[in-house]
py3Dmol code that shows the C-alpha trace and the ligand (Angstrom):
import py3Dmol

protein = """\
ATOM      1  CA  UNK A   1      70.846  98.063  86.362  1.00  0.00           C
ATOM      2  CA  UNK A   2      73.269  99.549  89.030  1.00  0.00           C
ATOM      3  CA  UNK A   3      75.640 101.618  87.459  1.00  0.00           C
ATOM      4  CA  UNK A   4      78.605 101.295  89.996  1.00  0.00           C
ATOM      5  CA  UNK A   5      81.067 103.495  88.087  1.00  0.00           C
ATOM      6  CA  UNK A   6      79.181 106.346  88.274  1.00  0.00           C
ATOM      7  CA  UNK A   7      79.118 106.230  92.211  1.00  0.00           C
ATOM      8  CA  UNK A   8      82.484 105.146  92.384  1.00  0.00           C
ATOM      9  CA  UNK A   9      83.422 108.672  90.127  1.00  0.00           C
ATOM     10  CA  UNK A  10      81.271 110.948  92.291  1.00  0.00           C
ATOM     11  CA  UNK A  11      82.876 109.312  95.490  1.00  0.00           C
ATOM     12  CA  UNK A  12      86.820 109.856  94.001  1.00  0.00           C
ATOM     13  CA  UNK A  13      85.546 113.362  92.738  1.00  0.00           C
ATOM     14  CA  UNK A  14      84.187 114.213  96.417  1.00  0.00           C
ATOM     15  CA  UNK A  15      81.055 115.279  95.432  1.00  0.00           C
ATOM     16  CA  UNK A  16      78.597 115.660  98.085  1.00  0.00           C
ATOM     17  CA  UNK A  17      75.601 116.103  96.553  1.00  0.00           C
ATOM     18  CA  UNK A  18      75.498 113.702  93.362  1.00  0.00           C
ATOM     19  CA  UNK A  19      77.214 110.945  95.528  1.00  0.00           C
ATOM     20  CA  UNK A  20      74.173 111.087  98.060  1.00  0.00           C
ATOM     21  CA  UNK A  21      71.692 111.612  95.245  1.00  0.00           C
ATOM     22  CA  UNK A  22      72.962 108.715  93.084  1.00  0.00           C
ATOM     23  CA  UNK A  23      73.299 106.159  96.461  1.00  0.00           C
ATOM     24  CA  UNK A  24      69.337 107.703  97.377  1.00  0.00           C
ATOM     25  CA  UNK A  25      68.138 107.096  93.266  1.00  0.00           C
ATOM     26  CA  UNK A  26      69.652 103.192  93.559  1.00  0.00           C
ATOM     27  CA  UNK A  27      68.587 102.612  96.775  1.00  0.00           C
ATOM     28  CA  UNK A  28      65.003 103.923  95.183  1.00  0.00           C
ATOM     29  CA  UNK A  29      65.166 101.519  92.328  1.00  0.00           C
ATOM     30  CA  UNK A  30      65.594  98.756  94.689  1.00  0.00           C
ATOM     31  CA  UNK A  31      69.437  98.078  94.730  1.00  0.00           C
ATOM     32  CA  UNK A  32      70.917  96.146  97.826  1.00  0.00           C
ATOM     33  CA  UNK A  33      72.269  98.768 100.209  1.00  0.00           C
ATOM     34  CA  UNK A  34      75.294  95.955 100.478  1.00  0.00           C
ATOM     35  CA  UNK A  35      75.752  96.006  96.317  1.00  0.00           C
ATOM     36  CA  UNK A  36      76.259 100.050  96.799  1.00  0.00           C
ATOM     37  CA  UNK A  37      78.596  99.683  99.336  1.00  0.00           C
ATOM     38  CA  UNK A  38      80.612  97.252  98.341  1.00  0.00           C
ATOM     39  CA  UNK A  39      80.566  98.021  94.367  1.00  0.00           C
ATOM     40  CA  UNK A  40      80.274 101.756  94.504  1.00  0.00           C
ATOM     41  CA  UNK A  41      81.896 103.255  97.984  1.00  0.00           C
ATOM     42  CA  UNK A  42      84.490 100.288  98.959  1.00  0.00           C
ATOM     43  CA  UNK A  43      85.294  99.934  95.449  1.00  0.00           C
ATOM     44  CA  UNK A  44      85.627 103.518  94.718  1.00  0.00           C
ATOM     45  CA  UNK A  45      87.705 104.201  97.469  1.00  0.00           C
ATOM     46  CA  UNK A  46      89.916 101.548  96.021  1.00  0.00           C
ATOM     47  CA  UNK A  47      90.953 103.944  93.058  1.00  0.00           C
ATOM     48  CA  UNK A  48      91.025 106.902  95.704  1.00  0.00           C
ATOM     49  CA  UNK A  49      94.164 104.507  97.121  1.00  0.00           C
ATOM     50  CA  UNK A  50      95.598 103.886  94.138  1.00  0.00           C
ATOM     51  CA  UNK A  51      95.345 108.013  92.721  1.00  0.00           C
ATOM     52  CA  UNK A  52      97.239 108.348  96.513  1.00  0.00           C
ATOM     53  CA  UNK A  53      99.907 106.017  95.349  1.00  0.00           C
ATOM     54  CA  UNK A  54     100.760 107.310  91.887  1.00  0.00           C
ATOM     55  CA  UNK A  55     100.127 111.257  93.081  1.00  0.00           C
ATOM     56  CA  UNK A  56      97.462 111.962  91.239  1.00  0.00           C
ATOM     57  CA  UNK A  57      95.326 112.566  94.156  1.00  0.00           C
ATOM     58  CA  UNK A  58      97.102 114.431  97.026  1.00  0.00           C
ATOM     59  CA  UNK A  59      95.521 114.337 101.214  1.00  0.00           C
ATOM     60  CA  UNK A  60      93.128 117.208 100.961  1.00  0.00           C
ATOM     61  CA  UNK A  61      91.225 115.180  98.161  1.00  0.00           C
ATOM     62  CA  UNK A  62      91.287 111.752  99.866  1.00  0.00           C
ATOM     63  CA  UNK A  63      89.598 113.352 102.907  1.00  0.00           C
ATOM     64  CA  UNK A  64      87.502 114.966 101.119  1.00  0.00           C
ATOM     65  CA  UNK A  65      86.379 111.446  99.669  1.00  0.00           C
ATOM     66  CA  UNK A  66      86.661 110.486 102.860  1.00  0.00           C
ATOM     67  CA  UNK A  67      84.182 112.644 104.025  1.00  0.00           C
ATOM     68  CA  UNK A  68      81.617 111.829 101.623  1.00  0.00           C
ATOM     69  CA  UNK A  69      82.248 108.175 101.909  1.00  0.00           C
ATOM     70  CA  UNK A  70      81.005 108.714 105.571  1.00  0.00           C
ATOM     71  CA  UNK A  71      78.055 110.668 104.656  1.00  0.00           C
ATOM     72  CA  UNK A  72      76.682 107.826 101.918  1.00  0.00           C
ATOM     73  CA  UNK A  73      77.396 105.295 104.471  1.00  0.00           C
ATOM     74  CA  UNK A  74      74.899 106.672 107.545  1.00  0.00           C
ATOM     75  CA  UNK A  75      72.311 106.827 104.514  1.00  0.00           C
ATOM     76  CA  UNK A  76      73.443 102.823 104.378  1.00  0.00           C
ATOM     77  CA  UNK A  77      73.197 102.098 107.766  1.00  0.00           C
ATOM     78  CA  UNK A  78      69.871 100.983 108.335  1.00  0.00           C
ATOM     79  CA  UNK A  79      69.581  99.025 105.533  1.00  0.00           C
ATOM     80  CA  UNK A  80      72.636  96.985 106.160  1.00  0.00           C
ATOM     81  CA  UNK A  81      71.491  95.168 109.125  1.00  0.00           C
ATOM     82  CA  UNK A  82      72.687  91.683 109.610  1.00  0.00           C
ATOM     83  CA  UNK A  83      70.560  88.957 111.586  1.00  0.00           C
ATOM     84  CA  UNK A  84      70.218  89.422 115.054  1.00  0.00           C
ATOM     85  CA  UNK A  85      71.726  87.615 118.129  1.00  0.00           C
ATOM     86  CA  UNK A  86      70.013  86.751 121.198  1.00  0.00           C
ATOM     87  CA  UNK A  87      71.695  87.430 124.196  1.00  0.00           C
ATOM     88  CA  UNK A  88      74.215  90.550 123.633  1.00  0.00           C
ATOM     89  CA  UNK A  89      77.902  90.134 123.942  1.00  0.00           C
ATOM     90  CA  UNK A  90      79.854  93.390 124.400  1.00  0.00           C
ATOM     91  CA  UNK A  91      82.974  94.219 121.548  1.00  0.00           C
ATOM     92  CA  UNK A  92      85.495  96.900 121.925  1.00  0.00           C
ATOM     93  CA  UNK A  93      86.918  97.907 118.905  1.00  0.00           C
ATOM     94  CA  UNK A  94      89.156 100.983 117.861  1.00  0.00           C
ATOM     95  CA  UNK A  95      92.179 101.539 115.150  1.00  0.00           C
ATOM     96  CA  UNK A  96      95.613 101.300 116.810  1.00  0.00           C
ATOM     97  CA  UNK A  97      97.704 103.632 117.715  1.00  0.00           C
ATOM     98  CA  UNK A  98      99.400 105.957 115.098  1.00  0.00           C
ATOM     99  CA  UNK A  99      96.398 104.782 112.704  1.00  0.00           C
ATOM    100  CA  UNK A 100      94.153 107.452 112.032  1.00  0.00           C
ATOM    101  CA  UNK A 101      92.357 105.624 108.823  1.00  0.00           C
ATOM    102  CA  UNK A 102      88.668 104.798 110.259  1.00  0.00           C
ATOM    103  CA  UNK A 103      86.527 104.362 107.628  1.00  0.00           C
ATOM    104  CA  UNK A 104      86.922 100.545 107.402  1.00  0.00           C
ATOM    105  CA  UNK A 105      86.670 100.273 111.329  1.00  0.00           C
ATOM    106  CA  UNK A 106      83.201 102.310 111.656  1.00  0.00           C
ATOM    107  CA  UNK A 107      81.727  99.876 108.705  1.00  0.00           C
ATOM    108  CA  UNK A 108      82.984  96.762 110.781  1.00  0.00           C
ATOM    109  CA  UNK A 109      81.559  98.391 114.388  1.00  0.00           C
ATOM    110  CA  UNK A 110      78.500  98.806 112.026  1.00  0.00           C
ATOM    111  CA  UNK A 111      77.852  95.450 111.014  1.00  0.00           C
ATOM    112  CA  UNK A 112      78.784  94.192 114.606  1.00  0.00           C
ATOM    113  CA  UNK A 113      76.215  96.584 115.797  1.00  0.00           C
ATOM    114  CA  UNK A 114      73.666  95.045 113.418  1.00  0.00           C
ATOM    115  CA  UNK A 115      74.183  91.259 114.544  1.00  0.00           C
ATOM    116  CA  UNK A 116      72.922  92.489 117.735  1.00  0.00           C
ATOM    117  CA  UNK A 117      76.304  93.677 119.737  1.00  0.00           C
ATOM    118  CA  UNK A 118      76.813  95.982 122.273  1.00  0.00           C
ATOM    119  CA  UNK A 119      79.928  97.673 120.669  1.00  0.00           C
ATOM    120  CA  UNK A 120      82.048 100.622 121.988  1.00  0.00           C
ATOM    121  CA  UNK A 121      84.044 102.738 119.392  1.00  0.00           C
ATOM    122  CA  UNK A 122      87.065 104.082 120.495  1.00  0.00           C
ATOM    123  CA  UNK A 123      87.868 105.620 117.498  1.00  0.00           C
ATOM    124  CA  UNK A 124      91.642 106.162 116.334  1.00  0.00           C
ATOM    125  CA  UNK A 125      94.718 105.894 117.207  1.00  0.00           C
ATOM    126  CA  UNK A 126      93.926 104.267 120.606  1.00  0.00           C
ATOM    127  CA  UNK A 127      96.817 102.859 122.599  1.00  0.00           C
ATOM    128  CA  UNK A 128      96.626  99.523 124.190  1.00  0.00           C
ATOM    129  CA  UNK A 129      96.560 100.580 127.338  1.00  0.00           C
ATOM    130  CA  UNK A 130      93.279 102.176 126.109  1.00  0.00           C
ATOM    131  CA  UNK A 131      92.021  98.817 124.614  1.00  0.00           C
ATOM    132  CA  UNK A 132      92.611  97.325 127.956  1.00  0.00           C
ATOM    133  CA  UNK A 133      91.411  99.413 130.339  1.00  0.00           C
ATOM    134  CA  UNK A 134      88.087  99.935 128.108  1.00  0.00           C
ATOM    135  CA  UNK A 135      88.156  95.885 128.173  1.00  0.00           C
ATOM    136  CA  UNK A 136      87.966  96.164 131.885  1.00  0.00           C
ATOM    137  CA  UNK A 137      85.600  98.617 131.665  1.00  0.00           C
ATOM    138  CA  UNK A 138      82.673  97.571 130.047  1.00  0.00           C
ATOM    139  CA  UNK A 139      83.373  94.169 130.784  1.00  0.00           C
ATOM    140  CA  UNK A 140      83.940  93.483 126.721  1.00  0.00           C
ATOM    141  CA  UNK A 141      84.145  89.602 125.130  1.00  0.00           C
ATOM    142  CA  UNK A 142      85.488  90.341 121.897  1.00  0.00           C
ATOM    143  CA  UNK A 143      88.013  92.385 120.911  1.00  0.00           C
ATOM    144  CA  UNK A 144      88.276  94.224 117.390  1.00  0.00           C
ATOM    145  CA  UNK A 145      91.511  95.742 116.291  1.00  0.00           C
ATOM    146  CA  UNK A 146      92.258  97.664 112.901  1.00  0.00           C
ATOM    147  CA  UNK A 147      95.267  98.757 111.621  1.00  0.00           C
ATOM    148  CA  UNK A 148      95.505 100.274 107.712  1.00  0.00           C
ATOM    149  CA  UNK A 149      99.366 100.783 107.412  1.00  0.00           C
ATOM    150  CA  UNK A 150     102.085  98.535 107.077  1.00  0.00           C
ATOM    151  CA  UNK A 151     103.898 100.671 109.997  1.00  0.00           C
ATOM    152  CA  UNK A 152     101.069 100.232 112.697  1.00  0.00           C
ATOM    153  CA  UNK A 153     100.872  96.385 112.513  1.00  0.00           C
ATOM    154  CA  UNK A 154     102.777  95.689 115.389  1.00  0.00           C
ATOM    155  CA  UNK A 155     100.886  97.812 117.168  1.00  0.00           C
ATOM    156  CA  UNK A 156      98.374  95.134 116.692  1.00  0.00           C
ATOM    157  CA  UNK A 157     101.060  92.966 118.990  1.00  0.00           C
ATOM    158  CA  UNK A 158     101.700  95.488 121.537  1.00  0.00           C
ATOM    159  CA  UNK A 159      98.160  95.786 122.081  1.00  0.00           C
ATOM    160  CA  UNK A 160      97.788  92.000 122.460  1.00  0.00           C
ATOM    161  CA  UNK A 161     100.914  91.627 124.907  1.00  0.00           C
ATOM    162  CA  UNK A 162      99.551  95.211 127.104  1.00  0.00           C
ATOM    163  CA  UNK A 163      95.860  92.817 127.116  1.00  0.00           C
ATOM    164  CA  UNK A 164      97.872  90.093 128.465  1.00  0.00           C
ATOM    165  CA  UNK A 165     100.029  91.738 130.385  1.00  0.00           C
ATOM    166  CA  UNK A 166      96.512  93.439 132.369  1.00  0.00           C
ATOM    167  CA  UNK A 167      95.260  89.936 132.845  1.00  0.00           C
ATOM    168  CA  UNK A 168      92.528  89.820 130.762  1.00  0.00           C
ATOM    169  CA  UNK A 169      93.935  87.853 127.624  1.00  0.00           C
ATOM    170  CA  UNK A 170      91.644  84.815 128.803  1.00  0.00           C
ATOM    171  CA  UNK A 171      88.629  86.598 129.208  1.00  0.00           C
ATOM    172  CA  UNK A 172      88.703  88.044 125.813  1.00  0.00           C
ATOM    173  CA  UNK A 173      88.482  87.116 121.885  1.00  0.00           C
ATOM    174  CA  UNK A 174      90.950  89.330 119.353  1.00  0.00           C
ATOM    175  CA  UNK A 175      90.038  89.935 116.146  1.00  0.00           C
ATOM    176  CA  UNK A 176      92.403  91.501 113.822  1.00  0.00           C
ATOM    177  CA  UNK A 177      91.699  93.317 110.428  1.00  0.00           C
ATOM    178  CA  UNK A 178      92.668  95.964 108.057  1.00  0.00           C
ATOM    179  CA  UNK A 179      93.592  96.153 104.083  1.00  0.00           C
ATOM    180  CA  UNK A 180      97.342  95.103 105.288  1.00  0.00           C
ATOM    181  CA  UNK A 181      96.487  92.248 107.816  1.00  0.00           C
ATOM    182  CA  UNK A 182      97.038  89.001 107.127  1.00  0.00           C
ATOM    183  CA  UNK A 183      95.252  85.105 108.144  1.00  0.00           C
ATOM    184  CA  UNK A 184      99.089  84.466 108.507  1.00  0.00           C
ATOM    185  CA  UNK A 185      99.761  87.819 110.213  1.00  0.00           C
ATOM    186  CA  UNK A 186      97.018  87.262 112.729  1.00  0.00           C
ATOM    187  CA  UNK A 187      98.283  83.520 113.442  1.00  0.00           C
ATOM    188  CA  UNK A 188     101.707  85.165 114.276  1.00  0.00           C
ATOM    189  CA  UNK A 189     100.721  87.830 117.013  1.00  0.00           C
ATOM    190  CA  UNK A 190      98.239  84.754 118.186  1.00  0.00           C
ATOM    191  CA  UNK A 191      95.000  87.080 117.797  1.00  0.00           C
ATOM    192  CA  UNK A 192      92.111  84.591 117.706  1.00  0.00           C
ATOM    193  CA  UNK A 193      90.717  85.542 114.501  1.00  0.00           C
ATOM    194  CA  UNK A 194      91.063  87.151 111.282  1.00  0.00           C
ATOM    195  CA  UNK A 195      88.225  89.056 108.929  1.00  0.00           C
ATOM    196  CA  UNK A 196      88.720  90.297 105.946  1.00  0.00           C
ATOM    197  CA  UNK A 197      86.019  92.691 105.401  1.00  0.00           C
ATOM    198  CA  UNK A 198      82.860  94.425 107.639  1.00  0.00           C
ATOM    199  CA  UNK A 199      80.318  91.145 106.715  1.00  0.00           C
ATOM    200  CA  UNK A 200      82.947  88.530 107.863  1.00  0.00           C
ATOM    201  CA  UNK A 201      83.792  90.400 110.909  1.00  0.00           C
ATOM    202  CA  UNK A 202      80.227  90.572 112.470  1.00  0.00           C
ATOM    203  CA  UNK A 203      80.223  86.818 111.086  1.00  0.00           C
ATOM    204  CA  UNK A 204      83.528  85.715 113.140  1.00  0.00           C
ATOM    205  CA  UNK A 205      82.278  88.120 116.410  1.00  0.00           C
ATOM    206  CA  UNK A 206      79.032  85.962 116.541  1.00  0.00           C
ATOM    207  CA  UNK A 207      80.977  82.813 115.981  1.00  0.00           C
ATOM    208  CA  UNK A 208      83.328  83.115 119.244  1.00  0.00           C
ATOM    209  CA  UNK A 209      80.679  84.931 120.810  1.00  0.00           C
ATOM    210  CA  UNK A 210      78.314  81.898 120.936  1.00  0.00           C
ATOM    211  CA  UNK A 211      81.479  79.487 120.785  1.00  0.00           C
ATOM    212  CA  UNK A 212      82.893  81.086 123.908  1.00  0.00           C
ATOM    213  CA  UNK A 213      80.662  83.178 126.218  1.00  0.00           C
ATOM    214  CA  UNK A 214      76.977  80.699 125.978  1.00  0.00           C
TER     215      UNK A 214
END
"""
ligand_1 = """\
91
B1M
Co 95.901 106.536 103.974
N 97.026 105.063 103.328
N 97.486 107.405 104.736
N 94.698 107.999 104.401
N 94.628 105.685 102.914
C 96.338 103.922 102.722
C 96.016 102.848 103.754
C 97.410 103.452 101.632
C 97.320 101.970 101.238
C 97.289 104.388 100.380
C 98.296 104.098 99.306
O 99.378 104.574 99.384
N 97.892 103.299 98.326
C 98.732 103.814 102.346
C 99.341 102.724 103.255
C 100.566 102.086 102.689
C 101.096 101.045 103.603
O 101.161 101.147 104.780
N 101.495 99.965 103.001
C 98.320 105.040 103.137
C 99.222 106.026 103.622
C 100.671 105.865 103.220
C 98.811 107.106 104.434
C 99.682 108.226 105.037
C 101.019 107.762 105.638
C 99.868 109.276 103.929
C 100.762 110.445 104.283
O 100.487 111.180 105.190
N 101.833 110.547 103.532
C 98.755 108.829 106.116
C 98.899 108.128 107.489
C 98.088 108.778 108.572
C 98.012 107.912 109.805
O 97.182 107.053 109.875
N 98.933 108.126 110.741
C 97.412 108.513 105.522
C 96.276 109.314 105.708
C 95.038 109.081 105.141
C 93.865 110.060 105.269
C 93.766 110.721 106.646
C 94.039 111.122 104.208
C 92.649 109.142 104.855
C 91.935 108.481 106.065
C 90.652 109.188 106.405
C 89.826 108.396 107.383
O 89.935 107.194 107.531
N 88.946 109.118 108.047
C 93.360 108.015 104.089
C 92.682 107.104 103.222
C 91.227 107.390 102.962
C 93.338 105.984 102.636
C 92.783 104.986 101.592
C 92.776 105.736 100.261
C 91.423 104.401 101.813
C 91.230 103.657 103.149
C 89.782 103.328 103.295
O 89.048 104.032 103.955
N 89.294 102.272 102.560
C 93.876 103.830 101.662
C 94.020 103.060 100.360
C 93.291 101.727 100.392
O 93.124 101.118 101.439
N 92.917 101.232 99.264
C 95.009 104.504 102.312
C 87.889 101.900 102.500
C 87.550 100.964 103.678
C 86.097 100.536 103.595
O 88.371 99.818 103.567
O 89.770 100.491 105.567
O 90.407 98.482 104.145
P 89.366 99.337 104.728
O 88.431 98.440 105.651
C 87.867 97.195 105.234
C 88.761 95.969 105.557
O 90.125 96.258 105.569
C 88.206 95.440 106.844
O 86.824 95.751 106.761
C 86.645 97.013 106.125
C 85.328 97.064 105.418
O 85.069 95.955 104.616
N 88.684 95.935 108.143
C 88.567 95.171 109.262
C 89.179 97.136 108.507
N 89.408 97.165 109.830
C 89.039 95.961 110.332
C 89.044 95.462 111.636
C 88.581 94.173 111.840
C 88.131 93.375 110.779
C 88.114 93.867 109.469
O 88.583 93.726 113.122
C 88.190 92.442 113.377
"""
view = py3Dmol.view(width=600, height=400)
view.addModel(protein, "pdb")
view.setStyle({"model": 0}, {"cartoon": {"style": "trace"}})
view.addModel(ligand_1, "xyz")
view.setStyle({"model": 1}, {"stick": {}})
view.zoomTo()
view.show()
């Protein structure tokens, strides 16, 4: 049996070593690369948020889980390949600007990657004029934005309105997503969809993708 808490401990504690020996040792014993990611790592980082909140865990220790969190993931990352899609569309995807929280973002461009995307990760805090240009650029379909705080939502807008304002609103699909974001959020800066987590993302990119663009 997959002993989640264990993971989840090594992950808040930052722990290099055990974290990636413990994810290896249940990915040996035949556990679902998508159970120890979403019951171990997401979940742990969970607490990690909640230690933030109440002070009992202070910046250099969340990056520090952070880190690690990154490090168990690439030993993931094969294994959490989704079905493939014939003819690729192209997503741009990037945390707004004044976001620096990525974590989330890199598992969604993951699992977009997986279904067969071409995707291009502009990493964090990326301004729209960024987004758009880089839309332009590589010719993108789909659109991913993230945004983690409360304060950086309506960057979400602005980034919508710039893509609009560049002429390229009709060419492209937005997809918002983030812990903060909202299906009602979303429906009020008129992004085209909404995904909750990495799976549902690569789900809704595929959906538009062969709604829209086949
Ligand atoms: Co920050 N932070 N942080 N932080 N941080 C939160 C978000 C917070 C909720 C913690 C808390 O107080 N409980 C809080 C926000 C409060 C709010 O706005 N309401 C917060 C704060 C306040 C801050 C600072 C302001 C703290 C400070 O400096 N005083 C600061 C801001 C810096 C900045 O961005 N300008 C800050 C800094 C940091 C670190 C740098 C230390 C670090 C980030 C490191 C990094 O990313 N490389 C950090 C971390 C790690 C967190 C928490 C603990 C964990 C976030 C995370 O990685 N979760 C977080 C608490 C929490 O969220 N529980 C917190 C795991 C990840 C897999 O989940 O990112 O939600 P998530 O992604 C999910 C979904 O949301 C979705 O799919 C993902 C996978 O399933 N998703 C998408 C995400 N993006 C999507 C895009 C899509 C679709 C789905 O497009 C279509």
């Amino acid at each position: 049996m997959f002993d989640s808490k264990i993971v989840m401990d090594a992950l808040i504690a930052g722990d290099e070593s055990r974290l990636t020996g413990l994810v290896q040792n249940a990915l040996d014993q035949g556990v679902a690369a998508n159970e120890i990611l979403n019951q171990g790592l997401v979940a742990g980082m969970d607490i990690v948020g909640e230690k933030m909140e109440t002070r009992e865990m202070f910046i250099p220790e969340v990056l520090r889980s952070a880190k690690v969190m990154g490090i168990a993931v690439k030993i993931l990352k094969p294994l959490l390949v989704g079905d493939d899609l014939s003819g690729k569309g192209k997503v741009v995807i990037g945390t707004v600007k004044g976001d620096l929280h990525d974590i989330g973002k890199k598992l969604v461009s993951m699992m977009i990657e997986s279904a067969g995307f071409e995707v291009y990760d502009l990493g964090v805090d990326v301004s729209p004029e960024k987004f758009a240009d880089a839309i332009k650029d590589k010719n993108a379909q789909i659109l991913c934005l993230s945004a983690l705080l409360t304060t950086t939502m309506p960057m979400m807008k602005e980034t919508i309105d710039v893509v609009a304002e560049s002429g390229l609103r009709d060419r492209v699909k937005i997809l918002v997503g983030g812990a903060p974001v909202t299906q009602n959020f979303a429906d009020q800066i008129a992004a085209d969809g909404y995904a909750t987590d990495a799976g549902s993302a690569a789900k809704l990119a595929k959906k538009y993708y062969s709604k829209s663009f086949n």
